[in-house]
C-alpha positions in Angstrom: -169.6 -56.1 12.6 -166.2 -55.3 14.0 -163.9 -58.4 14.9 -163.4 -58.4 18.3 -159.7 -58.5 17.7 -159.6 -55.0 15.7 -162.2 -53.2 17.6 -160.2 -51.9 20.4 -156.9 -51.5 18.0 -155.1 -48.2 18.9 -155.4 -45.2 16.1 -152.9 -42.4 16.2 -154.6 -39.1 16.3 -154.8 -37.1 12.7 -152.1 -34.8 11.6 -153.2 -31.4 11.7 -151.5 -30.8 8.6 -151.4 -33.3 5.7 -150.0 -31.2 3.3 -146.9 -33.2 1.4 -144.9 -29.8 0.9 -145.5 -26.7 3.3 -147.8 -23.7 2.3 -146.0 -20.0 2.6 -148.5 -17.3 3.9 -148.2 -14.2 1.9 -150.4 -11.2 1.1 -150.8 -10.3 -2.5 -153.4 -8.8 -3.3 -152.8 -8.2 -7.2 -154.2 -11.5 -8.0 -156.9 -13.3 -10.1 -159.2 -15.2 -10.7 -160.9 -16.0 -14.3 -163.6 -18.3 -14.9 -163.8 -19.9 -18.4 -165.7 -17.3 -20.8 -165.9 -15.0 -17.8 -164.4 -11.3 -16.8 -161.6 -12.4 -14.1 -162.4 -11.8 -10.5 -159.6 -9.7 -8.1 -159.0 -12.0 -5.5 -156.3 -11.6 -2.4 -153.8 -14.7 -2.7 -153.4 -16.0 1.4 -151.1 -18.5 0.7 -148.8 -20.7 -2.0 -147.2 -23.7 -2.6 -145.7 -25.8 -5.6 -149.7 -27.7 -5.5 -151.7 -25.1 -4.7 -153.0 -21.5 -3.0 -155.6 -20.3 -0.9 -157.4 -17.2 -1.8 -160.3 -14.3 -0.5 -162.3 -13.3 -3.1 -166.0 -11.4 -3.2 -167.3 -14.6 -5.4 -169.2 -18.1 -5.1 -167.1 -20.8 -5.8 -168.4 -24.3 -6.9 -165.9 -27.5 -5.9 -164.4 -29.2 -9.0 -164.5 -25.7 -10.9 -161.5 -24.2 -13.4 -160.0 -21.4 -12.7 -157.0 -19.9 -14.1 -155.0 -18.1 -11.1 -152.6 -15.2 -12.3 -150.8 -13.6 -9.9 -149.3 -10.4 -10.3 -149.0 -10.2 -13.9 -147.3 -13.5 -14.4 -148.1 -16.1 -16.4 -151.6 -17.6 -15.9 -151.5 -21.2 -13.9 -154.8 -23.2 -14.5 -156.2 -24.7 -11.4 -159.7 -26.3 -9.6 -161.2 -25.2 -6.6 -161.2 -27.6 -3.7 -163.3 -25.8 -1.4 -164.6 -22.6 -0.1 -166.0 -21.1 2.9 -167.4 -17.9 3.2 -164.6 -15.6 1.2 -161.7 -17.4 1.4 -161.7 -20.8 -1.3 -158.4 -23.4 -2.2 -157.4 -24.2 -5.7 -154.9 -27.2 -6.5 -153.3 -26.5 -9.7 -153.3 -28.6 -12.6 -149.3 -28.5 -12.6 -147.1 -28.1 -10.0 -145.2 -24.6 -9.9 -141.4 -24.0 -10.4 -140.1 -23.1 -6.8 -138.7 -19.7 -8.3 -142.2 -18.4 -8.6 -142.8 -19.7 -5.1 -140.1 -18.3 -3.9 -140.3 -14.7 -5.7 -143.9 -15.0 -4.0 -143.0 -15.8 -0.5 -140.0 -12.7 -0.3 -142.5 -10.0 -2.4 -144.7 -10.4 0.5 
C-alpha cells in the first residue's frame, strides 16, 4: 500500500526519446544481416548511431539474438536485436562505432 504522503507525488511525463546520443535516419539499402552459421539476410539500414541501428528486413527476429550488421561492404559490427515489429527490428551493438563510420553513413545517404 501507497503512503499517503507519496501517493499523490507529481511525475514528469516520459521523454519521448531516451536515447543518450541521437539516431541519424539514412536509407542504405546495401546492408546485412548474418545469423551465426547462417547465409546473411539483405536488410535496408533506417537509421544509425554510435549504439545502435534500426533496420527492414524480410526475416523473423528473436530478442536477445546475434547478428553481425555489415553495411555496405565495411567491416562487419556484431550486434543483438532488441526488438522487432513487423519488418522493421533494432540491434544495439556489442561496441560502440567510431563516429567516422557514422558520419560517412549519415552524408552517403
Amino acid at each position: 500500500m501507497a503512503l499517503k504522503s507519496t501517493r499523490y507525488r507529481r511525475v514528469e511525463p516520459a521523454a519521448l526519446n531516451r536515447r543518450a546520443v541521437p539516431r541519424h535516419e539514412v536509407t542504405v539499402s546495401s546492408a546485412s544481416l548474418k545469423r551465426s552459421g547462417n547465409k546473411s539476410i539483405v536488410a535496408t539500414l533506417l537509421d544509425i548511431s554510435i549504439y545502435g541501428c534500426r533496420f527492414e528486413a524480410d526475416a523473423v527476429f528473436q530478442e536477445g539474438e546475434k547478428v553481425t550488421v555489415t553495411v555496405n561492404k565495411q567491416v562487419p559490427v556484431k550486434a543483438t536485436l532488441v526488438w522487432q515489429k513487423t519488418k522493421q527490428a533494432g540491434c544495439r551493438f556489442a561496441d560502440a562505432l567510431d563516429t567516422e563510420i557514422v558520419r560517412t553513413l549519415t552524408l552517403a545517404s
